[in-house]
C-alpha positions in Angstrom: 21.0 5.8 -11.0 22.0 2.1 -12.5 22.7 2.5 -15.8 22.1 -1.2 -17.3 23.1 -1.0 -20.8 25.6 -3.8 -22.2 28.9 -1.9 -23.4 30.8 -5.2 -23.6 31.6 -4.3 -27.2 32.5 -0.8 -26.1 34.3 -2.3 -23.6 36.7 -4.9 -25.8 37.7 -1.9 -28.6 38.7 0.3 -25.7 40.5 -2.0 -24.4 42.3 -2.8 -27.5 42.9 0.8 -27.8 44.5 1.3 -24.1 46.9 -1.8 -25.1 48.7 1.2 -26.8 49.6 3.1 -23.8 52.2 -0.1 -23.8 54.3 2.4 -25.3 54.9 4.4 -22.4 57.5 4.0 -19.3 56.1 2.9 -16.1 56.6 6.7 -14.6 54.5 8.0 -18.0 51.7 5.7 -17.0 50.0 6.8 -14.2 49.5 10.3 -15.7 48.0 9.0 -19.0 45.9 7.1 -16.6 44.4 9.9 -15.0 43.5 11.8 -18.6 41.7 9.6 -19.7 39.7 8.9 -16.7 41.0 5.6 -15.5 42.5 4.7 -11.7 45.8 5.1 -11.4 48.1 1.6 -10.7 51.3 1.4 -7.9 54.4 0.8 -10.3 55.4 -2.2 -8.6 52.1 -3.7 -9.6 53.5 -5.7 -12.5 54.3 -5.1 -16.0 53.0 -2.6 -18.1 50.8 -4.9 -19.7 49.6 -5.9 -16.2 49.5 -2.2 -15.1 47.0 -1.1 -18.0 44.8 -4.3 -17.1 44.7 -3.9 -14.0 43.6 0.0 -14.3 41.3 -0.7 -17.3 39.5 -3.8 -15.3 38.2 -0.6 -12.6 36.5 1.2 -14.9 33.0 1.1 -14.7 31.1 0.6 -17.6 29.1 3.7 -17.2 32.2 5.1 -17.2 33.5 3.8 -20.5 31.6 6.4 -22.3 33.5 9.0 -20.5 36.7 7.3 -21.3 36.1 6.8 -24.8 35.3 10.5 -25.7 39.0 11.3 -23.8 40.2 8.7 -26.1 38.9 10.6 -29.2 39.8 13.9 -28.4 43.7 13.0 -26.9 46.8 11.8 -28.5 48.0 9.7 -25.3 47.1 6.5 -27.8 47.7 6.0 -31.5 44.2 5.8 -32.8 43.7 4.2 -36.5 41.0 5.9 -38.8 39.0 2.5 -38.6 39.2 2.2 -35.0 38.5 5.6 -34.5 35.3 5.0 -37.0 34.4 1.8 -34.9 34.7 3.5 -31.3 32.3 6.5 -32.6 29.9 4.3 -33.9 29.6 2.8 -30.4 30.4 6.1 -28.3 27.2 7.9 -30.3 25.0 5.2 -30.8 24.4 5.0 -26.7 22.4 8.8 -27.4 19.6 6.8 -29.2 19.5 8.6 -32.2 16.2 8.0 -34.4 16.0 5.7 -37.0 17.1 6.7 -40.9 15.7 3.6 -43.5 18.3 2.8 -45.7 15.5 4.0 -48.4 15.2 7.3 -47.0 18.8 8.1 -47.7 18.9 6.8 -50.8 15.8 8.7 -52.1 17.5 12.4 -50.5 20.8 11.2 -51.7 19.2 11.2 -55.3 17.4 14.3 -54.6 20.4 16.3 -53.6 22.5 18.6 -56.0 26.2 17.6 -55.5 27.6 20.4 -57.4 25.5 22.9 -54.8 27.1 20.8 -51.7 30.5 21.0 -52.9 31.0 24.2 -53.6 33.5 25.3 -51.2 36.1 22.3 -51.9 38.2 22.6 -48.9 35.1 23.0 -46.3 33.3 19.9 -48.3 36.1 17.2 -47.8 36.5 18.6 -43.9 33.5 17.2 -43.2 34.1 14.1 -45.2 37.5 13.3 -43.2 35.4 14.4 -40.0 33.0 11.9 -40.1 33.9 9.3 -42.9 37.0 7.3 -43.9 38.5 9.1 -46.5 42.2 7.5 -47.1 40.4 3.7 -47.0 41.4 2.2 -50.6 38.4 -0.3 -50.5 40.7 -2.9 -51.2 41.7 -6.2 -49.7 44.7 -6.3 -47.5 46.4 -9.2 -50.3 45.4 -6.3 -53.2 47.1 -3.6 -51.1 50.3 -6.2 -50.9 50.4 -6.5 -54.4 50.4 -2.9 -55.2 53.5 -2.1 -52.2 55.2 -4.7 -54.0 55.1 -3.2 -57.0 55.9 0.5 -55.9 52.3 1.8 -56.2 50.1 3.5 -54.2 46.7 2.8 -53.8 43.7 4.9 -54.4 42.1 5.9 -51.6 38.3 6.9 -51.2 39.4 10.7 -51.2 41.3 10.4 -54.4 38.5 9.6 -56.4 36.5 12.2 -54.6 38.9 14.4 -55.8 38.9 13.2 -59.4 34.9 12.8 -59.8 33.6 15.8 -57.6 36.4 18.2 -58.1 38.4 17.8 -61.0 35.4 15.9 -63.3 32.7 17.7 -62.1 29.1 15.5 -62.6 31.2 12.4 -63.0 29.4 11.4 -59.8 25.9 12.5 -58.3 25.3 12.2 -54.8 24.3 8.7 -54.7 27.4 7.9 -56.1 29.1 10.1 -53.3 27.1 8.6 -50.4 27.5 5.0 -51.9 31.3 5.4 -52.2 31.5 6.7 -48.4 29.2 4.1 -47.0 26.1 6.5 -45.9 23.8 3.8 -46.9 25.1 1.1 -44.7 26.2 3.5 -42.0 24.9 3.8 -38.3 21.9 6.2 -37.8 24.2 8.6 -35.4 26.9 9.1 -38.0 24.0 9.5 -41.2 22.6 12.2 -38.8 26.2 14.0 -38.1 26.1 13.9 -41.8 23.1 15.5 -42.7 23.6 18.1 -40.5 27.0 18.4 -41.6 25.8 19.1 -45.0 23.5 21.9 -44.4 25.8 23.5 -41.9 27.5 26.9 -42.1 30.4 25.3 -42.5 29.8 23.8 -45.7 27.0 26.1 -47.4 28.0 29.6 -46.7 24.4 30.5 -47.6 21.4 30.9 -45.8 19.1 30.3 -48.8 21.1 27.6 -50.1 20.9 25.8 -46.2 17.1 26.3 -46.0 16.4 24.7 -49.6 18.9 21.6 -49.1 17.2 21.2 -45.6 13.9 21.2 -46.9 14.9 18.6 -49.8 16.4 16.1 -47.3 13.2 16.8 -45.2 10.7 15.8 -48.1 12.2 12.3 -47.9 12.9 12.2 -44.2 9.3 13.6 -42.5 7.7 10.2 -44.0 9.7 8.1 -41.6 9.1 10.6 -38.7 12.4 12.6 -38.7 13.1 15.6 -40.1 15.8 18.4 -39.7 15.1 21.1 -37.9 16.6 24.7 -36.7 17.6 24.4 -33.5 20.0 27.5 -33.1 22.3 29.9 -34.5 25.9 29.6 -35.5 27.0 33.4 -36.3 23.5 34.1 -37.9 23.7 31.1 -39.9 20.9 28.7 -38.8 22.1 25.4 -37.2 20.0 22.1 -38.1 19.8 19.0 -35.8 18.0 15.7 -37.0 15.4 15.1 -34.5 12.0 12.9 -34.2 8.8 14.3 -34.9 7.1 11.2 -33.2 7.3 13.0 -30.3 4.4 14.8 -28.8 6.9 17.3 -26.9 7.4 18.6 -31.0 3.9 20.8 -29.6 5.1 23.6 -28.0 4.1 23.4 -24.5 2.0 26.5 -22.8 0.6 27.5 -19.5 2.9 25.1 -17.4 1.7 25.5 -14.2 4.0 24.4 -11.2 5.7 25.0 -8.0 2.1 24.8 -6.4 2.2 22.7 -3.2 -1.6 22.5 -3.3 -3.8 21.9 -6.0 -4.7 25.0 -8.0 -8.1 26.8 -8.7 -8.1 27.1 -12.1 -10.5 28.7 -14.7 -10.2 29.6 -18.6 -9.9 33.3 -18.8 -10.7 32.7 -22.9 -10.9 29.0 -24.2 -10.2 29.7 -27.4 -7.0 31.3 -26.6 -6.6 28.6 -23.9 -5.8 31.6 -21.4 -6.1 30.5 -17.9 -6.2 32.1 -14.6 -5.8 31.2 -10.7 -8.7 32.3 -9.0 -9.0 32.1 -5.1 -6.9 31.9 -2.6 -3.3 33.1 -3.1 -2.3 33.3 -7.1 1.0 33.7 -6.3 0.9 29.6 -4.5 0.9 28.5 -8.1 3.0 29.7 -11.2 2.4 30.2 -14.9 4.9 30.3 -17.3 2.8 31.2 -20.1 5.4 32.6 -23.0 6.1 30.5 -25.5 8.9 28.5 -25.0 12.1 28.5 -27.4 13.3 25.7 -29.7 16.1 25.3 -27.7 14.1 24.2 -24.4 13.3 26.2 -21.4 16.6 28.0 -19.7 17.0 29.3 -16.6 17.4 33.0 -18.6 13.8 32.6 -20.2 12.3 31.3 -16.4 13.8 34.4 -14.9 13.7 37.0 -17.3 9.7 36.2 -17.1 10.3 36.6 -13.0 11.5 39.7 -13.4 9.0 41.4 -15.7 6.1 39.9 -13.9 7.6 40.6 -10.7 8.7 44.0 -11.7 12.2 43.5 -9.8 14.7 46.1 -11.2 17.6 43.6 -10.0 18.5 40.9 -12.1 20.5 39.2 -9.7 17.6 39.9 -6.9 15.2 38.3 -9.2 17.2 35.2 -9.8 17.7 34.8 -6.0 14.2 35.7 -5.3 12.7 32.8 -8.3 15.1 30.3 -6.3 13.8 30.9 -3.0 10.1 30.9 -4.5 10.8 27.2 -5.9 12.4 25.6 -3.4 9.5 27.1 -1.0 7.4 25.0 -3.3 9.0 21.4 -2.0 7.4 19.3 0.2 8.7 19.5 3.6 8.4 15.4 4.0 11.4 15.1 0.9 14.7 15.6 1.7 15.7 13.6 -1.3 13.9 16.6 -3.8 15.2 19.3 -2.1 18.4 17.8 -2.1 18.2 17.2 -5.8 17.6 20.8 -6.8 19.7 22.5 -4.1 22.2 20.1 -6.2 21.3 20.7 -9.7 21.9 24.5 -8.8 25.3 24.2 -7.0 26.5 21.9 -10.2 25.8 24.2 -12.9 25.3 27.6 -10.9 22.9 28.1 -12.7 24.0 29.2 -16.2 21.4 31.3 -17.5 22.1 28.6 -20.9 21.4 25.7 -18.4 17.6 23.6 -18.6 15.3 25.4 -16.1 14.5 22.7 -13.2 10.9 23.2 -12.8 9.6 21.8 -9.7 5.9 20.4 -9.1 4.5 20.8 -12.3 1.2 19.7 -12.7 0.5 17.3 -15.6 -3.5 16.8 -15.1 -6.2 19.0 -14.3 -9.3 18.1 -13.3 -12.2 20.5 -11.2 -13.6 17.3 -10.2 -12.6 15.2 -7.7 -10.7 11.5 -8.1 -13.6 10.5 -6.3 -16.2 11.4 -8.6 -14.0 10.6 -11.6 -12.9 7.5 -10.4 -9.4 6.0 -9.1 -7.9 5.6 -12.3 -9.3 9.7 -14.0 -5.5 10.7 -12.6 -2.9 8.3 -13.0 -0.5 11.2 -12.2 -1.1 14.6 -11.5 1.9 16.3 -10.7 5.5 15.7 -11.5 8.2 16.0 -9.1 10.6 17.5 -11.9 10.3 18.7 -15.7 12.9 19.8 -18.2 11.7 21.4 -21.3 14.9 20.2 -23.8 15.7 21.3 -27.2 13.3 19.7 -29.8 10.3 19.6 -27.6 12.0 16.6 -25.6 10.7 16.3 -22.3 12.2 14.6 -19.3 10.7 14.0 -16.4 13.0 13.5 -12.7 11.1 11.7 -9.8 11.8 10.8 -6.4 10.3 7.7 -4.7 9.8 7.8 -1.0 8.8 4.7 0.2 5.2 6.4 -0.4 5.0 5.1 -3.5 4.7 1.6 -3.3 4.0 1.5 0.6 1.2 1.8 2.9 0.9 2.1 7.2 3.6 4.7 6.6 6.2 2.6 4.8 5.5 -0.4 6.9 3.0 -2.5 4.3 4.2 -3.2 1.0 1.3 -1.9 -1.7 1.1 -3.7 -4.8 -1.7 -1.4 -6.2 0.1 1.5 -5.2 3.1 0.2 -7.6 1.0 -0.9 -10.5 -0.4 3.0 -10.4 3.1 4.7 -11.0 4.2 1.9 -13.7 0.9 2.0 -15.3 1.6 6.4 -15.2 5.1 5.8 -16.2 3.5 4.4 -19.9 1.1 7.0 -20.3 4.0 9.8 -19.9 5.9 7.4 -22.1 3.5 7.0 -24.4 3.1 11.1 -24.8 6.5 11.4 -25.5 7.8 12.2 -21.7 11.6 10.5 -20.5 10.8 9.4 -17.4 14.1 9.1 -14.8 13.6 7.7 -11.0 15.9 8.1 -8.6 15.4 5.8 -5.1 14.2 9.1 -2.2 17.7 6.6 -0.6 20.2 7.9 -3.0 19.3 11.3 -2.1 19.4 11.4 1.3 22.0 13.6 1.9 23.2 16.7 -0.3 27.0 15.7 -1.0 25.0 12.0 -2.2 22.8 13.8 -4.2 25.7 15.9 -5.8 27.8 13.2 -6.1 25.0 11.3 -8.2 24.1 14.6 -10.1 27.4 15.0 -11.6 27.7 12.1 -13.2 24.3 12.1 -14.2 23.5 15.7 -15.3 26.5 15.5 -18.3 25.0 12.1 -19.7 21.3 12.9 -19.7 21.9 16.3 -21.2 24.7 14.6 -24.2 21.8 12.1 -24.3 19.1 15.0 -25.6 22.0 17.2 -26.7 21.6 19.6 -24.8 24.3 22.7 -25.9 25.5 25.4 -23.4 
């Protein structure tokens, strides 16, 4: 899947970065290469210089990402604390994160009890050095030649957190703190890390105490449709993720009825419950997951813990090769590209039992009646070929177009109508909060393509929605 996104600021700091691998002999080259993801280079290809070019120029840029995070977490390249700042920015603003107004912070910055967050001193300023730039002096480089001259050091940022926070305690409130580390004019990705930083275990080692700063930042966040929210469990501490509560996937989802190669009878057992039932034919041709689903997503341990009890298999291994079989019955036979897609996304990642459930066929409409008594345009889309259930109520959607899609005469006619109808869908799942991802029924063709594609793919949409093993 083309990934489109301009990274040719991502791709002039990381460069600037790799001209530090300079250091190195030729021999030490080729194996800092290959750690941080880049092509290896002959060493009669040049100079060094011309070596690390040359290597550099074959990354892709959806690769940079990749690159970038090896950059951050190795010591093969001396990495400055403003560099390091700059390459994060970039590195976690390609997750999308949601928007924080500069007001909002300010208004939850002067809402916030700064004794109360800095209350374990050492734990504090590590997440202040994480995820800020604590030894920057604020000073002009000619300012900071004067004082070398003159045999003095300069005060850095963490000095006078030490002095107002620490050792003159209510010198500074928390505005004063966020305005001093830049919160206010930072990127929305590193204000989030913050905030979640702040009511993390690590820093408040008190349930209570994370539950009421939480709900203060929240009273100033909800307004501009984020909020923080508990998303796990760190040791039995709760662990808070800023997240969007535009989305509609914030309902919980229930009944999801898939893996039905045929459209399902259907009829409410009790609608005020919104209990449902299959009723003719076969009930076992269509599944419902009907427990409610966790606020980290729908896992593959959730989907076959609920085959087991409802199938009553003593096994759990058995069950979890029996729910596999059942699913990939559920394909159509005409798509070699789906099948090869979730044969795939179960060889890549086994499936953990903390993995995303791949539900296949899941139907999105329902309708008794007929398109022909509705009307062409009463379905847009009934069924998807692929939904994940994703911490936060995210929702992302994988489909694969056969030529079906936007062809008639078997694939020998192009269909402009046919075209408009899956765009015109693609908004409306849009619109309800659904990532939509295509892949070409071409790409999938054959099962080492479609693993080859799904491990690249797989890592980034799952860092996109932070998804955590």
């Amino acid at each position: 899947m083309a990934d489109n996104r301009d990274r040719s600021a991502l791709r002039s700091l990381v460069g600037e970065v790799i001209g530090g691998l300079g250091s190195l002999t030729h021999r030490e080259l080729n194996p800092a290469f290959e750690q941080l993801g880049m092509p290896p280079v002959p060493d009669d290809a040049g100079s060094k210089r011309d070596r690390i070019e040359l290597s550099f120029s074959q990354v892709p840029d959806d690769e940079l990402p990749q690159v970038t995070r090896r950059i951050l977490e190795q010591s093969q390249v001396h990495v400055s604390p403003s560099l390091r700042y700059r390459l994060e920015d970039l590195l976690w603003e390609e997750d999308a994160p949601p928007e924080i107004p500069k007001k909002a912070r300010r208004e939850l910055a002067r809402a916030l009890d700064l004794s109360e967050l800095a209350r374990h001193h050492d734990r504090f300023l590590r997440l202040l050095e994480r995820l800020w730039i604590a030894e920057d002096s604020g000073l002009s480089f000619e300012e900071l030649e004067g004082l070398v001259l003159n045999g003095m050091r300069p005060v850095t940022v963490r000095d006078r957190i030490e002095r107002h926070v620490f050792r003159n305690s209510g010198d500074w409130s928390a505005e004063d703190l966020f305005d001093n580390l830049g919160v206010f004019e930072a990127g929305d990705a590193r204000c989030a890390r913050f905030l979640e930083g702040l009511v993390s275990a690590d820093v408040l080692l008190d349930e209570q105490l994370q539950e009421k700063t939480a709900d203060t930042i929240n009273g100033h966040l909800r307004a501009t449709g984020v909020e923080l929210r508990v998303t796990g469990n760190d040791g039995g501490y709760p662990v808070f993720t800023v997240v969007s509560t535009r989305l509609p996937g914030s309902r919980r989802p229930k009944n999801i009825i898939f893996a039905s190669s045929t459209k399902p009878d259907i009829r409410f057992r009790s609608s005020v419950d919104n209990d449902i039932e299959i009723v003719g034919g076969n009930p076992d041709d269509t599944l419902v997951y009907d427990r409610e689903i966790p606020i980290e997503g729908l896992r593959w341990r959730d989907l076959h813990a609920w085959w087991q009890d409802t199938r009553e298999i003593e096994s759990e291994t058995e069950a979890r090769g029996d729910l596999y079989q059942r699913l990939l019955k559920s394909l159509p036979d005409n798509s070699e590209g789906q099948k090869n897609l979730f044969v795939a996304y179960h060889q890549i990642l086994g499936p953990s039992p903390a993995d995303p459930a791949l539900l296949p066929e899941v139907w999105l409409h329902w309708d008794h009646r007929t398109v022909r008594e509705r009307g062409p345009q009463a379905l847009l889309r009934s069924r998807m070929d692929f939904l994940l259930l994703l911490p936060h109520g995210q929702r992302v959607v994988l489909e694969v177009d056969g030529s079906q899609h936007y062809t008639r005469d078997r694939g020998r006619t192009p269909d402009t109508g046919k075209y408009a109808a899956m765009v015109a869908a693609d908004r409306d799942l849009k619109l309800r909060g659904y990532d939509v991802f295509r892949f070409g029924h071409d790409e999938l063709q054959r099962l080492d393509a479609a693993q080859a594609l799904l491990q690249q793919f797989l890592p980034d949409v799952f860092r996109r929605f932070r998804v955590s093993g």
